[in-house]
N, C-alpha and C positions, 0 to 999 in steps of 0.2 A: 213440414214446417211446424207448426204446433197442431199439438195433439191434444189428446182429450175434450175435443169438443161434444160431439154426439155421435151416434149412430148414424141416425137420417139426417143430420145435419154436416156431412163432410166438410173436411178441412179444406179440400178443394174448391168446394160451392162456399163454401161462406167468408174463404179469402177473396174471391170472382166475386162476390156479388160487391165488398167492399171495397172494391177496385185492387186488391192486392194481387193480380192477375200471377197464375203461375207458369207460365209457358211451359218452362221445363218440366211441368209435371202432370202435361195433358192426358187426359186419359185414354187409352187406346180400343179399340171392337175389334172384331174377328173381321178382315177382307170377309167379302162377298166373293161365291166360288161361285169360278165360270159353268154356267147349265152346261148337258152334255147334250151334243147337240145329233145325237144318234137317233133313228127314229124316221116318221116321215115326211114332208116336207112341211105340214100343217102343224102338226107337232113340234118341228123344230120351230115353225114362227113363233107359236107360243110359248115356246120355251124363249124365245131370244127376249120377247116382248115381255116375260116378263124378269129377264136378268136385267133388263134397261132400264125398268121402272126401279126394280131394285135396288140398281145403279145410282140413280139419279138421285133416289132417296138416301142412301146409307154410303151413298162416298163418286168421289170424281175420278178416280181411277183405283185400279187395282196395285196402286203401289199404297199410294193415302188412307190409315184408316182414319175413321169419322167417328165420333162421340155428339151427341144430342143430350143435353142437360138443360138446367136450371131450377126454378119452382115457380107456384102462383103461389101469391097471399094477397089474404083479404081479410078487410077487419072493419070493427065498428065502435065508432069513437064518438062520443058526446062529451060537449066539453059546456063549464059553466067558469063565466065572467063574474059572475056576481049580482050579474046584472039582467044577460041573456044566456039561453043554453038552447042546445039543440044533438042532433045527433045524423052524422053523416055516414056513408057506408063508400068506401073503396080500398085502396091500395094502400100501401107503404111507398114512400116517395123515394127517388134515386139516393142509392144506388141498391137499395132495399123491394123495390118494386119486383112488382111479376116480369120476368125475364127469361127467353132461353140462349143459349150459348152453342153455339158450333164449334168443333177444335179436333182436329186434326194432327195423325202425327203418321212418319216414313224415317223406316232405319236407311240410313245413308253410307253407313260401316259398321262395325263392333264396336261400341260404346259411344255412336253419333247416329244423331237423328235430328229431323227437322221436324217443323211443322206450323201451326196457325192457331188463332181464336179469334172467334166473331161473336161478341154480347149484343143482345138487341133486349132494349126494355120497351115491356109490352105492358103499362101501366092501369090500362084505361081509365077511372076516374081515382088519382092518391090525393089520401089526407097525409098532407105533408106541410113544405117550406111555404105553401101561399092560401093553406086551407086557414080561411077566418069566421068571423060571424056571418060576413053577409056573402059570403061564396064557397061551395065545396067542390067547386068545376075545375079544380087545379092543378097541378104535377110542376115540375122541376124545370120545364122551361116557360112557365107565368102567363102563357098565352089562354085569355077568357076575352073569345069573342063571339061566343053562341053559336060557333058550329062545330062543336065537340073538339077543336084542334088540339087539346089536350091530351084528346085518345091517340094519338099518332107513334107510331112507332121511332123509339130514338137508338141511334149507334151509342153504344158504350164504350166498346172496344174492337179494335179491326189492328191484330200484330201478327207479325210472325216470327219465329226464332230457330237458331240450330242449338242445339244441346249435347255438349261431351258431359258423358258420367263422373268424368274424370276433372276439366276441366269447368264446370260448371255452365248455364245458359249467356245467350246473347239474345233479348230481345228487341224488337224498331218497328214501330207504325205508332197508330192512336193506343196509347197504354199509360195505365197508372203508374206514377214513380215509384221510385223504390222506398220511399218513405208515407206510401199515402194509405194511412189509419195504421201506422208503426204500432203506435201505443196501444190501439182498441183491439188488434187480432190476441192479446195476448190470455185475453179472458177466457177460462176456462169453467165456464158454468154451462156454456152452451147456449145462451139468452142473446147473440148479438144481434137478432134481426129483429126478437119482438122488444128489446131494447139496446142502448147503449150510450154514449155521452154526449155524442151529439142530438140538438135538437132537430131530430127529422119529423116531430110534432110540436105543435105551441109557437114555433117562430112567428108564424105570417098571422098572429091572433092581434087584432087592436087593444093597445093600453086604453084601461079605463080610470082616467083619473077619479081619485076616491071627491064625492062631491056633486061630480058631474050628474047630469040627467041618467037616469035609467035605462033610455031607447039608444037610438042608432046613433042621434046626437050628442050621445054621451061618449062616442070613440073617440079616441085622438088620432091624426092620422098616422102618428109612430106604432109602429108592430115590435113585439116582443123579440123579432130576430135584430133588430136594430142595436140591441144591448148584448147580443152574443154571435159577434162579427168578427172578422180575423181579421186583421192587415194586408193580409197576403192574399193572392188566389182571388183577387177581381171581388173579394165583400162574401168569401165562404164562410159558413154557419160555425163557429167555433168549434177548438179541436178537431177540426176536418180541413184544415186551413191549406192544403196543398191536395184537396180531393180531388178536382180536374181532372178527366182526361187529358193526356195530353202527346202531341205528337213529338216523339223523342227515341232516346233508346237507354236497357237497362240491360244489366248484368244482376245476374244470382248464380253466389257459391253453389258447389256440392255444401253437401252437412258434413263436419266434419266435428264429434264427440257433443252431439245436440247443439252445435254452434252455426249459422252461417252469415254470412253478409250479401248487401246487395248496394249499387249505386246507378248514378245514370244523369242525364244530362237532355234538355229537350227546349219548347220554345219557352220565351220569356225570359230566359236564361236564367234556368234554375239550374242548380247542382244538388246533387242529395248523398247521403249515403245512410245505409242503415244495418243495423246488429241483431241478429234475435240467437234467443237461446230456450233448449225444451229437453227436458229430461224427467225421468222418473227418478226421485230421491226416495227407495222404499216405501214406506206406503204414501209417498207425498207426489204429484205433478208439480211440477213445476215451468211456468214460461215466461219469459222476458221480453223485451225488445225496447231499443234506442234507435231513434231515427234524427239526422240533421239536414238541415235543407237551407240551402243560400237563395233567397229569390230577386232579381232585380227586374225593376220593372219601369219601362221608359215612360209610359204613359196611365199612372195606374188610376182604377175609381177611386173617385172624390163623393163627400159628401154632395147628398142629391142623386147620387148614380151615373154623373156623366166623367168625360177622360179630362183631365185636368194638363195632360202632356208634364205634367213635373216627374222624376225619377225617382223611387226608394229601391233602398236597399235593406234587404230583410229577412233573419238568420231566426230561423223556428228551430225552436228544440223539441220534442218530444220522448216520454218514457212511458212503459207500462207493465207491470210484473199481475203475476197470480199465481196463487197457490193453492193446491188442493189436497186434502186429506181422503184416500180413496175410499180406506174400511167404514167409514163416517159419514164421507158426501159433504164434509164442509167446506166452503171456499170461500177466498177471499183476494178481491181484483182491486186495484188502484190504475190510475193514469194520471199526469202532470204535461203540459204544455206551456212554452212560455213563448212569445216573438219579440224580437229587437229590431228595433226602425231605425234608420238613419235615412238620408235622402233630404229633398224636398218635401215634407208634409204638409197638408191642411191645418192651418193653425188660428187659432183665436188672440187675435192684437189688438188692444185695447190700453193706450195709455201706458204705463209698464206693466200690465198683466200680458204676459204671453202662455202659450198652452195648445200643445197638439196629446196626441197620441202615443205611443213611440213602447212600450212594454206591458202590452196584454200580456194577460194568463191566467190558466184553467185547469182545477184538479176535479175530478170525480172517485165514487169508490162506489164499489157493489160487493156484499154478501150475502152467502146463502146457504142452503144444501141444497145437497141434488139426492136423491137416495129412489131405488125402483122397488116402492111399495107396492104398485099391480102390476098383473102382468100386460099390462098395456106397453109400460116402457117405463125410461125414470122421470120423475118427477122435481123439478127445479122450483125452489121456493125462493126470492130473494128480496134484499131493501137495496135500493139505491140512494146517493146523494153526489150532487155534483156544484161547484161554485163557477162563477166566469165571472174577473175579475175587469171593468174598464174597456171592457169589448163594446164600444160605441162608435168606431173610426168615424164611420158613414155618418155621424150628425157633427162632427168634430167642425166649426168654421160656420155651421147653420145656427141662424137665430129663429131659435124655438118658437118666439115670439110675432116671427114675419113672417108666417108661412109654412116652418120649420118643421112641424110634427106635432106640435103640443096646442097647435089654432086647430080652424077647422071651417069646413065650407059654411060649417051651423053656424052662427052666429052665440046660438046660447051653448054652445061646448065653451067659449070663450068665458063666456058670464058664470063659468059652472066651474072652477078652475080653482083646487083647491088655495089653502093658508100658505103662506109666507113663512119665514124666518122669524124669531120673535121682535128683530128689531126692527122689521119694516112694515107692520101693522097686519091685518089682517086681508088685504086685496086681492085677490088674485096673481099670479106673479105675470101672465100676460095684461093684467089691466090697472098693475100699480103705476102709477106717474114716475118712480122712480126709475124706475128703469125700460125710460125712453132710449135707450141706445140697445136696446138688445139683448138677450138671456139666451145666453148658453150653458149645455150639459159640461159638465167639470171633471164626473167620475161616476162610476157605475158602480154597482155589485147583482147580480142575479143568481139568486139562488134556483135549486131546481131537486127536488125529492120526490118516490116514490114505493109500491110494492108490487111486485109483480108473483107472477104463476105462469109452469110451461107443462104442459106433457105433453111426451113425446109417445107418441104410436108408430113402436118400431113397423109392427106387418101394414100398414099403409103410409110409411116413409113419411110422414107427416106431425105438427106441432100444432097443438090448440093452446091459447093461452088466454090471459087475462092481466092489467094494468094498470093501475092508477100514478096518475101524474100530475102534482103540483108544484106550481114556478110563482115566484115574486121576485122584484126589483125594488132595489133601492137608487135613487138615481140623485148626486147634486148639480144645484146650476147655479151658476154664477150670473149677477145683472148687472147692466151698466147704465150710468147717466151721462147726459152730454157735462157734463160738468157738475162737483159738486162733493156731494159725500159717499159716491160712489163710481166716482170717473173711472177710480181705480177696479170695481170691481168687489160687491156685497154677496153672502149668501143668500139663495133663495130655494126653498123646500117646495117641494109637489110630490106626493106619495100616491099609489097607484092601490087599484083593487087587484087581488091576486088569481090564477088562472087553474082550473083544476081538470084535466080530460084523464076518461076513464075506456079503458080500449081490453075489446075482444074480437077475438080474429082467429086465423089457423093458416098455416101453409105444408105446401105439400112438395115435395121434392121429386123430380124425377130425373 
């Protein structure tokens, strides 16, 4: 598929880890040769005992061979509020986590062959989607109840497929669509794991309204993934909006002239299909890929988190090219996402002010060089920046003001609660009298920029790197009165302190 990533960072492993799973291009080992069992009788037992062990370890029969992969990574991230800072040490959060993979493959004819993959992520403690100020005990399924259940081993993926060379793969079980991270595989810096556009840090951190107290009570209980949320995909972390696992089945082309497609079909009743393309244009790399995805969804999350039973229907686009000049090591990566809603959505009705959700979207860009100034390995230097426009679905219909995200169990988070709009004095916007009927978000923007460093150490398969990473939002809301000069619905301003984590780590491939 696409090339030019790294060395120690294969295109196989780094499509797998981001759920691009490749069936048809599992990697194969040598069978395990039958011991010879000549000798005498005690010899031959030890000889049996230990082709079994052998066995058991490196494959389930003598047709299947078996491949063992994945990598660990660990890093260490301290991140400052503005207010508070700290510094936590674990993983990278799904689908970026420490992970290894089993996969399996048996020729069936001349130019057919079967086989399987099994991801298991083995995280034990990631700074990720719910790592905040006051907990670093977290990972991807949110569970902190103080007996590490965090550490627990989770399924990624469990398929199986046949593969003609000719006619391309068929794969069916728990597996990623054919459009999930279209856009993000196409970067060719080799930097997807120790970054990329989605927020796989900074989401789960508390907004600190600017104003507020200093300490704990100065959090709101809205987090920063609240503002770069998808429509799609049950409330996924933007531009990742169809990342699920999910149980279905998918087709992937042979390549034919750096070109292939993939599509597929599974639960929720997505449809998808997607395009990629990768070539060497003389001293230039080049890769592309387009992905589309139909999602409907009978029962989808509602602001708050729970199932609202209403139906949408929702048509995600995705794109992402890169380009690299090889004699140089300069590159240059972009991605674009946009989602279209129809359906029943969550909406805010007030008088004739109406207003849901209905077309997010999200562009990022990374450049840099890459160039192998030790002999260590090469050396990837780069800047990031990325926007996510109106990604609030999940607060869309909550009043801010009741409970919503922007109160707080504290009493003085409430009291602390920055300026108003200019026309409506200076009061806080939950404790202005005007807008006794409620204050909702309107619209969003979150910015998100960066600079990173990677080396790669080709002779121990491995990347150490280093990160910095700062995010702000801008957020409007709209208030209402029961009656009056703003039944219809006034602006009201609340600006946020900005969030800065800086991360060093290294992973290791095997």
């Amino acid at each position: 598929m696409f090339g030019g990533l790294t060395k120690t960072s294969s295109r196989i492993a780094i499509a797998s880890a981001l759920g691009m799973t490749l069936g048809g291009f599992a990697m194969s080992s040598t069978p395990v040769k039958a011991a010879d069992l000549g000798g005498d009788c005690c010899a031959d037992l030890e000889e049996r005992v230990a082709e079994l062990e052998a066995t058991t370890v490196r494959k389930g029969n003598k047709k299947v061979s078996v491949t063992l992969s994945g990598w660990v990574v660990k890093d260490l991230t301290w991140f400052d509020d503005k207010h508070t800072s700290g510094v936590y040490v674990g993983d990278k959060d799904t689908t970026l986590s420490s992970h290894f993979q089993i996969s399996g493959a048996a020729t069936i004819a001349p130019g057919w062959s079967g086989g399987y993959t099994m991801t298991i992520e083995a995280p034990g403690n990631a700074n990720g989607f719910f790592t905040n100020q006051e907990n670093d005990n977290t990972n991807f399924e949110g569970v902190v109840d103080g007996t590490h259940s965090d550490r627990l081993l989770r399924v990624l993926l469990s398929y199986m497929y046949i593969k003609s060379d000719r006619y391309g793969t068929i794969n069916w079980g728990l597996l990623s669509q054919a459009t999930d991270n279209t856009a993000l595989l196409p970067d060719l810096s080799g930097t997807i794991i120790e970054s990329n556009a989605v927020f796989f840090e900074g989401a789960g951190f508390f907004l600190r309204p600017k104003g507020a107290v200093g300490n704990a009570k100065g959090q709101a209980n809205t987090v920063w993934g609240q503002f770069v949320t998808c429509l799609s995909g049950g409330g996924i972390i933007g531009v990742d909006c169809n990342g699920n696992t999910t149980n279905g089945v998918r087709y992937d082309s042979p390549t034919w002239g750096g070109f292939s497609v993939s599509g597929g079909f599974g639960e929720n009743q997505y449809k998808d299909i997607a395009a990629k393309y990768a070539a060497d244009w003389g001293n230039f790399k080049v890769s592309a890929a387009y992905g589309f995805t139909n999602m409907l969804d009978e029962n989808y999350i509602f602001s708050g988190g729970g199932l609202n039973g209403k139906r949408t229907d929702i048509n995600y686009n995705q794109v992402g090219a890169s380009v690299m000049h090889v004699p140089s090591g300069l590159f240059i990566y972009g991605m674009y996402e946009a989602e279209n809603a129809g359906g029943t959505l969550d909406a805010v009705t007030k008088g004739t002010f109406q207003h849901n959700v209905t077309s997010p979207d999200a562009w990022y860009l990374k450049g840099g060089i890459k160039r192998t100034w030790t002999p260590l390995g090469a050396t990837v230097l780069y800047g990031e920046y990325g926007r996510y426009n109106d990604e609030y679905s999940t607060l869309v219909g909550t009043d801010v003001c009741s409970g919503g995200g922007f109160t707080n169990v504290f009493p003085a988070v409430k009291n602390a609660l920055g300026p108003t709009g200019p026309s409506l004095g200076s009061a806080p916007i939950c404790f202005n009298n005007v807008f006794n009927n409620g204050v909702f978000v309107s619209g969003s923007e979150t910015q998100r920029w960066g600079l990173g460093v990677v080396q790669e150490i080709d002779a121990a398969a491995m990347h150490v790197f280093a990160r910095w990473q700062h995010q702000d939002v801008d957020v409007n809301f709209v208030g209402f009165d029961v009656a009056g000069a703003c039944s219809g619905g006034c602006k009201a301003n609340q600006s946020f302190d900005s969030l800065d984590l800086f991360q060093v780590g290294g992973v290791i491939f095997f």
